[in-house]
C-alpha positions as CSV (number, residue, x, y, z in Angstrom):
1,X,29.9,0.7,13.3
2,X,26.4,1.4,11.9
3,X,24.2,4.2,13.2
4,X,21.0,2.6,14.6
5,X,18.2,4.0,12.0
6,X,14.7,5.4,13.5
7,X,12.1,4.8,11.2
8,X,8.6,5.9,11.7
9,X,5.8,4.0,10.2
10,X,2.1,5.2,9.8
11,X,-0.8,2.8,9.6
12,X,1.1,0.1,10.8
13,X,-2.6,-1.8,12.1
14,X,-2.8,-1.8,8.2
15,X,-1.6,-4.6,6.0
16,X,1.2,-2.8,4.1
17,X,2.4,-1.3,7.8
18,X,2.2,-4.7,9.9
19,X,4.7,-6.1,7.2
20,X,7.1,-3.5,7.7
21,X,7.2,-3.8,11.3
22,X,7.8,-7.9,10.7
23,X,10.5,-6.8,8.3
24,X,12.0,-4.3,10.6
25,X,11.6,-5.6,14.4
26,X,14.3,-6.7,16.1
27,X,16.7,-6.0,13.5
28,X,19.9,-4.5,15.7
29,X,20.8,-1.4,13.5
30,X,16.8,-0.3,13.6
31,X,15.0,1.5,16.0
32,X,11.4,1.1,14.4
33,X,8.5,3.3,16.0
34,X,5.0,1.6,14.9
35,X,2.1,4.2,14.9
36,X,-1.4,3.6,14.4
37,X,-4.9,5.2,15.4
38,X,-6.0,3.4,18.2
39,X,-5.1,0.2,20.1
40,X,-2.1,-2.0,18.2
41,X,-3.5,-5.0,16.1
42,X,-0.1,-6.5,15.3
43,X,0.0,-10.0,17.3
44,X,3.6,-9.4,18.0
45,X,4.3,-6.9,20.3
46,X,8.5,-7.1,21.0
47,X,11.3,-6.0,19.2
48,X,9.5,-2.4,18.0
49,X,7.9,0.5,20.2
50,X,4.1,1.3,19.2
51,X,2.2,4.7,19.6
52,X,-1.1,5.9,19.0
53,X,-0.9,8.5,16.6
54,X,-4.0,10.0,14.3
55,X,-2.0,11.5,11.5
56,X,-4.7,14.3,10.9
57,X,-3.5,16.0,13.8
58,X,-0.7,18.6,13.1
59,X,0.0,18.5,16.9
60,X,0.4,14.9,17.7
61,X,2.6,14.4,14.3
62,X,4.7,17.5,15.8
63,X,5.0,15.9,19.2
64,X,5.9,12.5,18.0
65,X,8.5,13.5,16.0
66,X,9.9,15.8,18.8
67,X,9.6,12.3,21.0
68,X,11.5,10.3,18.4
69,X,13.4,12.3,15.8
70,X,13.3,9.7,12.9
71,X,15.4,9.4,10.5
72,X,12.8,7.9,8.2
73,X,9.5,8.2,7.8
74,X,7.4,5.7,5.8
75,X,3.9,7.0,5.3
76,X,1.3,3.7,4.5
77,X,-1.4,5.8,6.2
78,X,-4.1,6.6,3.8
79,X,-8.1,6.7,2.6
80,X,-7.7,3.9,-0.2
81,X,-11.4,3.5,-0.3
82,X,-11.9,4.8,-3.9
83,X,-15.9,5.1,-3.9
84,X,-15.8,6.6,-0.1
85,X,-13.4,8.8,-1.6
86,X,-15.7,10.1,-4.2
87,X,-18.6,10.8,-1.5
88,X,-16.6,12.2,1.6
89,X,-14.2,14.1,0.1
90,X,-13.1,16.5,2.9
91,X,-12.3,13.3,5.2
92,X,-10.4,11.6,1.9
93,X,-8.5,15.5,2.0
94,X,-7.7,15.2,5.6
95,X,-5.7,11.8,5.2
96,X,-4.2,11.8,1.9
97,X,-3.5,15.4,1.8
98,X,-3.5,17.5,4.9
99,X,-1.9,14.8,6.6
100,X,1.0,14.8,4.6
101,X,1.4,18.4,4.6
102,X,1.7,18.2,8.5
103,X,4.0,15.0,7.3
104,X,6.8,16.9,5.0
105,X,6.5,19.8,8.1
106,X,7.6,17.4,10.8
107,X,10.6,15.7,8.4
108,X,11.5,19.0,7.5
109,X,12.1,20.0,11.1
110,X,14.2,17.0,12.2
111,X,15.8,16.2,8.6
112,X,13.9,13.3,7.8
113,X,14.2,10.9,5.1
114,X,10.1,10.7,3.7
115,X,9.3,7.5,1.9
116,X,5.7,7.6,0.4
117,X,3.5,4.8,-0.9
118,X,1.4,6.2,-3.6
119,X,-0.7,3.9,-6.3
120,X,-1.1,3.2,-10.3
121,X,-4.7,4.9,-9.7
122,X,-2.6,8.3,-10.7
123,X,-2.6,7.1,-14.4
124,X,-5.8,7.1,-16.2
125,X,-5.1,3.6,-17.7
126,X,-5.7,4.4,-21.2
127,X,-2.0,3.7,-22.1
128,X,-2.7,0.2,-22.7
129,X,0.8,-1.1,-21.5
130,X,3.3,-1.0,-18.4
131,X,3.4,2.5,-16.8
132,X,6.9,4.2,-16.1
133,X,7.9,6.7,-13.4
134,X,8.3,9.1,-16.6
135,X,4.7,8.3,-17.6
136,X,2.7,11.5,-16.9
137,X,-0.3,10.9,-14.4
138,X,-3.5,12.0,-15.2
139,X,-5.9,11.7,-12.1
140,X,-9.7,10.8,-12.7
141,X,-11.4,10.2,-9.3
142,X,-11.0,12.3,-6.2
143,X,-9.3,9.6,-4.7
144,X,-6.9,9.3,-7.4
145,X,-6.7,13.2,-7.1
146,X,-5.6,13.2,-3.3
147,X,-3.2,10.9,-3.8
148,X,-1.6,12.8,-6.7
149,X,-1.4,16.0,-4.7
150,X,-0.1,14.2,-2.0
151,X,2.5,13.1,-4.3
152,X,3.2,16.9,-5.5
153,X,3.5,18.0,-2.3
154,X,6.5,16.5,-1.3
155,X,7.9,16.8,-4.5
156,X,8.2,20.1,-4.5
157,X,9.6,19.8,-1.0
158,X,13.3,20.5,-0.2
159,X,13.2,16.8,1.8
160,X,15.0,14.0,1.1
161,X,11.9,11.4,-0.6
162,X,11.0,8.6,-2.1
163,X,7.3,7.5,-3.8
164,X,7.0,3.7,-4.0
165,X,3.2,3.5,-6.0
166,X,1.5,0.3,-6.0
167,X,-0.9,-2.2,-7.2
168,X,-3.7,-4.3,-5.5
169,X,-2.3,-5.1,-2.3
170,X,-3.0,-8.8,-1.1
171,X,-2.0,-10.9,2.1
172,X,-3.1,-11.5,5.8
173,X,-2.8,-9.0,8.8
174,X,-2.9,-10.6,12.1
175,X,-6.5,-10.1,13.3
176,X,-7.6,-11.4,9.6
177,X,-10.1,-8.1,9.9
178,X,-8.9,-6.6,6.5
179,X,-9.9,-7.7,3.2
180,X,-8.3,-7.4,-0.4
181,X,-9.0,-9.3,-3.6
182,X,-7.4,-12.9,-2.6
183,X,-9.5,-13.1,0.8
184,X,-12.5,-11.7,-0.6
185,X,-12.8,-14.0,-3.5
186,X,-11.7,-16.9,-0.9
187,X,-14.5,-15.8,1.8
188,X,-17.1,-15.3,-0.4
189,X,-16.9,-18.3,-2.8
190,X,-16.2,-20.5,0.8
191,X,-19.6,-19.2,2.0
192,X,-21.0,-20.3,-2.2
193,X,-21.9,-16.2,-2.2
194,X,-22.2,-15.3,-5.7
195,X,-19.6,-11.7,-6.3
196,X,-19.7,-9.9,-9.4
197,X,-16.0,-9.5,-10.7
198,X,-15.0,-7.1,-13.2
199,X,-13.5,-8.3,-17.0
200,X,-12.3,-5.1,-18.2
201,X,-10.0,-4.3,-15.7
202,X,-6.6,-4.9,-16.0
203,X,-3.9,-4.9,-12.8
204,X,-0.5,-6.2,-11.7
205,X,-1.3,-7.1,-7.7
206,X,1.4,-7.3,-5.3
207,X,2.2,-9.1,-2.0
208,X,2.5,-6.9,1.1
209,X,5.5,-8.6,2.1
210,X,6.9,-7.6,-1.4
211,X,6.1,-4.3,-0.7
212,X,7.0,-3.7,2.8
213,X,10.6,-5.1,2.0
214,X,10.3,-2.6,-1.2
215,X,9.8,0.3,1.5
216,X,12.6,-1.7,3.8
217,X,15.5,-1.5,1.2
218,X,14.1,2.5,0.5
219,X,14.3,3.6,4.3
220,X,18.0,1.7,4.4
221,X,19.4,2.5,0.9
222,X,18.4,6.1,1.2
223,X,16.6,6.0,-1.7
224,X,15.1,8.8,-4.0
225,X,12.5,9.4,-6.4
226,X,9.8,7.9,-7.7
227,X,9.3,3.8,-7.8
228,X,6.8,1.2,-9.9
229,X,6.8,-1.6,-7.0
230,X,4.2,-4.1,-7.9
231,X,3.6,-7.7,-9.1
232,X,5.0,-8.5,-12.9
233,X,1.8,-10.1,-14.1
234,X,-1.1,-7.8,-15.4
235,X,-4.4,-9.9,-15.7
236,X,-7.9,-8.8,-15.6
237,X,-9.5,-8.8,-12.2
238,X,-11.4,-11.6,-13.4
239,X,-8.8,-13.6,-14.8
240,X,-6.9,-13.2,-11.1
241,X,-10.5,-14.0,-9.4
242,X,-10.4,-17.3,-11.3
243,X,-7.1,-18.6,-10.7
244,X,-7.5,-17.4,-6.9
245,X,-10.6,-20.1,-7.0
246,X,-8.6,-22.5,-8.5
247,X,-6.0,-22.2,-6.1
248,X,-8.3,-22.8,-3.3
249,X,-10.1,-25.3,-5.1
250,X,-13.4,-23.6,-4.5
251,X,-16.7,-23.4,-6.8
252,X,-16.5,-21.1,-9.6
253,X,-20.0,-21.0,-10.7
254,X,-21.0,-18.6,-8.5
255,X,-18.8,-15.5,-10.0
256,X,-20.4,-13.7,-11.8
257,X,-18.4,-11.2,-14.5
258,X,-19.5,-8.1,-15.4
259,X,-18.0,-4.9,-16.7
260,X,-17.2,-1.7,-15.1
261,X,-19.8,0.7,-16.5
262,X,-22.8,-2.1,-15.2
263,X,-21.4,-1.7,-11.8
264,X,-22.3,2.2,-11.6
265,X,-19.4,3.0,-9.3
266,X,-19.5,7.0,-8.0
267,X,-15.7,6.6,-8.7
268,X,-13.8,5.8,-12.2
269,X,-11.2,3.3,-12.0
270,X,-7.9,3.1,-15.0
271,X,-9.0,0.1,-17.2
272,X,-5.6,-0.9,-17.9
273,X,-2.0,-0.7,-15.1
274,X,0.5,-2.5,-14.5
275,X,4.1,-1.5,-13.9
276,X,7.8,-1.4,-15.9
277,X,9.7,-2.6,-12.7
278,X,13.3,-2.7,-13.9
279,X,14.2,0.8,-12.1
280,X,12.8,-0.8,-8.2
281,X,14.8,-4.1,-9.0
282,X,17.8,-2.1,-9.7
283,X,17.7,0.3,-6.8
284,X,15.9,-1.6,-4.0
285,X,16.7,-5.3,-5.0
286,X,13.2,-5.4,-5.8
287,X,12.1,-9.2,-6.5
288,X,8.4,-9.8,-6.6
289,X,6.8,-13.6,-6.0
290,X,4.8,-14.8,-9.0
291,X,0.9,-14.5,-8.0
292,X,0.4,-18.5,-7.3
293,X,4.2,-17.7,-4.6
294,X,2.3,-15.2,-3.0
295,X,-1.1,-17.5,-3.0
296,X,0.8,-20.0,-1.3
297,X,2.1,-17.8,1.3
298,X,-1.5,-16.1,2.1
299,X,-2.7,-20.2,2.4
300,X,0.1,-20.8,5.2
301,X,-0.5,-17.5,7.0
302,X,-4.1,-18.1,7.2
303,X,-3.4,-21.6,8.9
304,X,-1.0,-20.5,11.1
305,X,-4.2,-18.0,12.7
306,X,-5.6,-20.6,13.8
């Protein structure tokens, strides 16, 4: 019979982390340990433990692992803000770097299988095509820097890992209290706000449900190395605003497109991403739904919060 798994997740009040514990609770041969800072925002509240845990804190990353000795860690914990990033820097060092120092510490203590989520914002975007997990990243905001060192880190670690990078996340947590592209266009055109939306950038988003069953199949496969997991379409952020609206059936006239450098951002962003995804549908039975699939889904979830 099976060994019953332990995985860890961080940020699990996060979109990325509340799909993973849907994917995971309950399942018999998984004992899945949600951890969050703070009070736990996932509606469901059976079938997986929770703990508070702040991951900047060597001491209560040492303890919880001593509590719980995972066999898998899956870190969704991080400062994505890019422009916060760019302006406090030592707090963006704390959770994206520090934090997985005290991370690869822990999992080297108790053997544990580290599966990292990482982002296309590595690559500088000037390829003009798909990136590879061969491409060479080249890092041009702090964020992007962080989050490249974080990478580093445990690759020159003797653990057992895995980096899944990604692109746009988009879908519903349970307390509808986070935002990403799909809602924000949705909210704002719904309230006839006018949003500037940018036309020279290019990206592949992805479903969170995609991607926590991406991070699923790592933790149970054993998986190793680095992973493109992502949507297959690359459109400009426009071009996705638009068909979001569309979808909805909602006003268009009030978007407003505009390009990066009239936006004066304190962070640069990659003009072009997207990912090759053959190596994450060959390893992790990685199938991604088409952008109007995973508009659909968003439209049902939002009902069902009512």
């Amino acid at each position: 019979m099976q060994k019953m798994k332990t995985i860890l997740i961080t940020g699990s009040n996060g979109l990325t982390g509340q799909k993973i514990i849907y994917a995971l609770r309950g399942r018999k041969d998984v004992h899945c340990i949600a951890t969050s800072k703070g009070a736990n925002r996932t509606k469901a509240k059976d079938g997986y433990t929770y703990e508070s845990l702040d991951i900047t804190s060597h001491e209560e990353i040492t303890a919880l692992f001593e509590k719980y000795k995972p066999h898998v860690l899956i870190n969704t914990a991080a400062m994505t803000n890019v422009d916060a990033c760019e302006v406090q820097k030592e707090d963006c060092l704390k959770m994206n770097v520090q934090a997985v120092e005290y991370m690869i510490s822990a999992c080297k203590k108790h053997s544990t299988h580290f599966i990292h989520l990482s982002t296309d914002f590595v690559f500088d975007g000037n390829k003009g095509s798909a990136y590879s997990e061969t491409d060479k990243p080249n890092p041009e905001s702090f964020y992007s820097q962080s989050k490249y060192d974080g990478e580093l880190l445990l690759q020159k670690s003797d653990l057992k890992w895995a980096i899944l990078r990604t692109i746009i996340i988009y879908g519903v947590v349970d307390d509808n209290q986070r935002s990403n592209l799909v809602l924000w266009t949705k909210n704002s055109l719904e309230k006839k706000q006018s949003i500037k939306v940018i036309t020279d950038q290019f990206r592949a988003p992805t479903l969170a449900e995609d991607l926590a069953d991406a991070c699923v199949q790592a933790a149970m496969k054993g998986a190793t190395g680095i992973y493109h997991v992502s949507g297959e379409e690359t459109k400009s952020i426009l071009e996705w605003v638009n068909i979001t609206a569309d979808f909805f059936q909602l006003d268009k006239s009030v978007i407003i497109p505009v390009t990066t450098a009239s936006l004066n951002q304190p962070a640069k962003r990659p003009p072009v991403t997207g990912f090759v995804i053959d190596k994450a549908r060959r390893d992790l039975d990685f199938r991604p739904h088409t952008f109007m699939e995973g508009l659909q889904i968003v439209k049902e979830q939002l009902a069902n919060l009512k």
